[in-house]
C-alpha positions as CSV (number, residue, x, y, z in Angstrom):
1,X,187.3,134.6,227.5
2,X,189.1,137.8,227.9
3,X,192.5,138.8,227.0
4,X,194.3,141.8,227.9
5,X,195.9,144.7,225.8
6,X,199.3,142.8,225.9
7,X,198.7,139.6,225.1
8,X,196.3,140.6,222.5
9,X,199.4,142.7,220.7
10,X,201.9,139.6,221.4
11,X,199.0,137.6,219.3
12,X,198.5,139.8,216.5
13,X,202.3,140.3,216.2
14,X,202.8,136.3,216.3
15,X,200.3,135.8,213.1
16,X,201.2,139.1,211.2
17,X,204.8,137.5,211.0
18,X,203.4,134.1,210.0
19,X,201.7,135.4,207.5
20,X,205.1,136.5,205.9
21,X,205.7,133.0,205.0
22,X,202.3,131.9,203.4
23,X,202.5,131.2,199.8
24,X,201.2,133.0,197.5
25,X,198.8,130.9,196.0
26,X,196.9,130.3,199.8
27,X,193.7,131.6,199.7
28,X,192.5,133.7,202.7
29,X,190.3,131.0,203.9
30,X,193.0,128.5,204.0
31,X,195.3,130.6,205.4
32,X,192.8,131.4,208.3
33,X,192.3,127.7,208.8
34,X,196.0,127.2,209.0
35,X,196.8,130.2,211.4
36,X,194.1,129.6,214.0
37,X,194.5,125.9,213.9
38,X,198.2,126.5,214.9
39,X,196.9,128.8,217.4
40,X,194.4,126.1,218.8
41,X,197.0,123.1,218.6
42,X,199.9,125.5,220.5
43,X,197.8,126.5,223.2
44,X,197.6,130.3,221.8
45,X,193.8,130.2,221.6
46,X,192.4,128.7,225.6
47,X,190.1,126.0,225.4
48,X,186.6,127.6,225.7
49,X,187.6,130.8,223.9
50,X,185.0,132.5,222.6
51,X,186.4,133.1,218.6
52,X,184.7,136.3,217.8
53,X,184.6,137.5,214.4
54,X,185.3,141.2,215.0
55,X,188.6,140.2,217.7
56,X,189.8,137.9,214.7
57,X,190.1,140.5,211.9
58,X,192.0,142.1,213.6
59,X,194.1,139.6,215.1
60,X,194.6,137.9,212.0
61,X,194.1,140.9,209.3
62,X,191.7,138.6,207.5
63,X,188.0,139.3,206.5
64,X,184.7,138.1,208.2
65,X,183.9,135.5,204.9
66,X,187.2,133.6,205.3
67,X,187.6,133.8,208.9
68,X,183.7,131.8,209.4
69,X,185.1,129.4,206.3
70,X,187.8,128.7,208.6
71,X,186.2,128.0,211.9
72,X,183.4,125.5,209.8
73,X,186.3,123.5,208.8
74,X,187.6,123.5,212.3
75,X,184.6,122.2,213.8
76,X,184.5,119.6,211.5
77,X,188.0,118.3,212.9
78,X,186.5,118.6,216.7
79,X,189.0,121.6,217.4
80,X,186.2,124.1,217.2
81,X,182.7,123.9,218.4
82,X,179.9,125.9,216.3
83,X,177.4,127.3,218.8
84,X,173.9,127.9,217.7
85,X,173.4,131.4,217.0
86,X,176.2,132.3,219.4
87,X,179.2,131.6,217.1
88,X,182.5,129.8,217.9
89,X,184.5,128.9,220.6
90,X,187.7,126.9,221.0
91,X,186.6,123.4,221.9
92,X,186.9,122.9,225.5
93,X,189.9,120.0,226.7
94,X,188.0,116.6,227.9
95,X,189.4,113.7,229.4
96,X,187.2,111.4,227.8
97,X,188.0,112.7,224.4
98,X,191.4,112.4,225.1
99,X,191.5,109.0,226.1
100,X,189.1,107.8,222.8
101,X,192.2,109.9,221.2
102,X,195.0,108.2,222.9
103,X,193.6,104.5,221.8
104,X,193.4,105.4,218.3
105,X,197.5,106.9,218.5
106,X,198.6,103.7,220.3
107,X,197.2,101.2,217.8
108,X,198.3,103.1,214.2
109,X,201.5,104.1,216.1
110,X,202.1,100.6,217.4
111,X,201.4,99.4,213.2
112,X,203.3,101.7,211.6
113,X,206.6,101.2,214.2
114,X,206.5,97.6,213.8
115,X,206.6,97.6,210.0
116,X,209.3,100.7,210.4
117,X,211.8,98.5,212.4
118,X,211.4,95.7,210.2
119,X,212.0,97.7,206.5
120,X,214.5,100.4,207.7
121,X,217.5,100.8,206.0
122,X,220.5,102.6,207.7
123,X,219.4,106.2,205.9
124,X,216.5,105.6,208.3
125,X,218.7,104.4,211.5
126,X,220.7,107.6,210.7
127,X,217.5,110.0,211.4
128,X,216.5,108.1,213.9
129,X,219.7,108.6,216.0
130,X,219.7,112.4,214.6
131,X,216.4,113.0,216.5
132,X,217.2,110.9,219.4
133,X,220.1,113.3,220.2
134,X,217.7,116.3,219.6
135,X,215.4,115.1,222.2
136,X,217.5,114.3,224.5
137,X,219.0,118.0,224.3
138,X,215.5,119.8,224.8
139,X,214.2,117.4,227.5
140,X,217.3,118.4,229.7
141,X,216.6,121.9,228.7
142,X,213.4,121.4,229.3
143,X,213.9,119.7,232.6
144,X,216.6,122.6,233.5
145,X,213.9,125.4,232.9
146,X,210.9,124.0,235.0
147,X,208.8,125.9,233.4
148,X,205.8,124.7,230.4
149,X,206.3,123.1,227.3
150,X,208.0,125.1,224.4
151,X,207.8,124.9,220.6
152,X,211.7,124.1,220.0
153,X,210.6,120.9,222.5
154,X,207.1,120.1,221.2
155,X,209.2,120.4,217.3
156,X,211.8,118.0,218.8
157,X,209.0,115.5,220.8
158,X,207.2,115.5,217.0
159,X,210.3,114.9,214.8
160,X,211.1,112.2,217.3
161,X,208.4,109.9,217.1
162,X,208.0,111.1,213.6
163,X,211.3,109.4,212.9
164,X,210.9,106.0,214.3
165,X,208.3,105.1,212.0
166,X,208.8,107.0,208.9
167,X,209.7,103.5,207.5
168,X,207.1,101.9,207.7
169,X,206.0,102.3,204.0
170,X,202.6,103.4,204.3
171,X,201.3,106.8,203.2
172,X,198.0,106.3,205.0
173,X,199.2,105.3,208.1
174,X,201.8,108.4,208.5
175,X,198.5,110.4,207.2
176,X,196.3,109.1,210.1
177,X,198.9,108.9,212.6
178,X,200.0,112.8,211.7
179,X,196.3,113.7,212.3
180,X,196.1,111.9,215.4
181,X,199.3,113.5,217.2
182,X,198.1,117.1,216.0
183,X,194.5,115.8,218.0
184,X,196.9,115.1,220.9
185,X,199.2,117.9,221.1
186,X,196.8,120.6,223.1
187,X,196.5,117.9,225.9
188,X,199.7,116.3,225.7
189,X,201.3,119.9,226.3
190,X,199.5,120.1,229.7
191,X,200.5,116.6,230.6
192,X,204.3,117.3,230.2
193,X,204.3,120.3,231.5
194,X,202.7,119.2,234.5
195,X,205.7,116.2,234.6
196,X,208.2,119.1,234.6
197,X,207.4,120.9,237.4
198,X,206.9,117.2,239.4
199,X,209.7,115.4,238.0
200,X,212.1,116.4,241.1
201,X,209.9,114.5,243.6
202,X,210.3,111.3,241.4
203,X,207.5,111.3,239.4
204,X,207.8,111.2,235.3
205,X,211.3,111.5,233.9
206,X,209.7,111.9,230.2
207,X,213.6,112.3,228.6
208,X,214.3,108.8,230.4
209,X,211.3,107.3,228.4
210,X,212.7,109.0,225.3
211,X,215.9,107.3,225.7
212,X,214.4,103.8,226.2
213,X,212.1,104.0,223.0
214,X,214.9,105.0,221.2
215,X,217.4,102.1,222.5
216,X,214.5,99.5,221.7
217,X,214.4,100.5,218.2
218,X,217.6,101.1,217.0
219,X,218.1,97.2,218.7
220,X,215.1,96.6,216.2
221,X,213.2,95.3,219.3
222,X,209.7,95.5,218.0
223,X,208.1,94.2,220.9
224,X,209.9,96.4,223.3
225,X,209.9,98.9,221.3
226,X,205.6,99.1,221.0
227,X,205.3,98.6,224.8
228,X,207.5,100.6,225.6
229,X,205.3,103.7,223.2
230,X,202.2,102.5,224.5
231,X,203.3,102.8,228.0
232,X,204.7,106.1,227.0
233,X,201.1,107.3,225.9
234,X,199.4,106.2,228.3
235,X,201.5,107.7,231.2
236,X,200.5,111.1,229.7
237,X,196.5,110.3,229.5
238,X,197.2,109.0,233.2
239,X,198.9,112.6,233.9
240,X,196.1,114.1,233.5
241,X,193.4,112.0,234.4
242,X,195.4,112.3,237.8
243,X,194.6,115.6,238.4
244,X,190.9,116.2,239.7
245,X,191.3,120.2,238.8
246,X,191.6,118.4,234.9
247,X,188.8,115.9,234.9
248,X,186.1,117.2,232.8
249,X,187.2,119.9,230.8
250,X,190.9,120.4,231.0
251,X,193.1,124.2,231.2
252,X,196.6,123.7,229.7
């Protein structure tokens, strides 16, 4: 997939000032990994774009070695696919992967926020409400700009369902769960944004679904409080598997 001279400088520009913050002991193959896989996860690299060794050099101003060490440990997470002889290419968006995706989140996030309501102490409560008021702040700004999703929302959207079960006592689950939500975010970016331009003809209010969750928990409603997540997911696989131009393989 092409990209013109602009976009290609706003690109390079983006990653030469991440790579300010990498620590110094990140090798150049982990850094790769971690800089495209942003760029995947964000939306900065299209679904079906062709990765090109020569165009990520110089995007990234890391060798060819690193770069390919990179995009093999992508494709084993699904975000890349490794085409035979061709190279790589940004795995395309499916519906059906998505939805295999979704089922996975809902049960570990249903686990996980049932053991969280029932062993949080008030420290907990007190981050909860923090990122409740976060979220409610970037969905009406996000509601306000009808325009896509943007990072200080998607950093919001995460710390948000991050905080209602970050007591729930289990490494592993927050490990799987994290994974599973990083899986998610290319799609779920498309589905919110398309609930932002629709929201005015009375179709998803995503900040009013935000404020529920959060009411349910903080009343330590466990019940309420998974349905009302599940339903939650589940409107943003429906989203999408709405739209006929995003059955199949899906454009953000």
């Amino acid at each position: 997939m092409g990209m013109n001279l602009a976009a290609l400088v706003e690109v390079i520009v983006t990653a030469r000032a991440n790579n300010l913050n990498v620590s110094t002991h990140e090798s150049m193959a982990q850094r790769a990994y971690r800089l495209i896989r942003a760029d995947i996860i964000s939306g900065a690299r299209d679904p079906g774009e062709r990765l090109r060794i020569e165009m990520l050099k110089t995007v990234y101003d890391i060798g060819p070695t690193p770069l390919r060490e990179a995009l093999q440990k992508l494709s084993t997470e699904g975000l890349v696919l490794a085409l035979e002889k061709r190279g790589f290419m940004v795995s395309p968006l499916d519906l059906d992967e998505f939805s295999d995706l979704n089922i996975a989140r809902i049960e570990i996030e249903k686990v996980a926020l049932a053991r969280s309501l029932a062993l949080g102490d008030n420290q907990w409560e007190s981050r909860v409400v923090a990122a409740t008021y976060l979220m409610k702040k970037e969905d009406e700004a996000l509601l306000a700009s009808g325009a896509g999703v943007y990072d200080a929302w998607e950093s919001a959207n995460a710390e948000f369902h991050a905080a209602m079960i970050a007591a729930c006592g289990s490494k592993w689950l927050l490990q799987m769960r994290d994974q599973l939500q990083d899986m998610c975010e290319r799609y779920r970016r498309s589905s919110i944004s398309q609930s932002n331009k629709k929201t005015v003809n009375g179709n998803r209010d995503v900040g009013e679904e935000h404020a529920a969750i959060s009411d349910a928990v903080l009343s330590r409603n466990s019940e309420l409080a998974c349905q009302l997540t599940e339903s939650h997911y589940m409107k943003t696989l429906s989203r999408l598997g709405g739209n006929p131009n995003l059955v199949g393989d899906l454009q953000p």
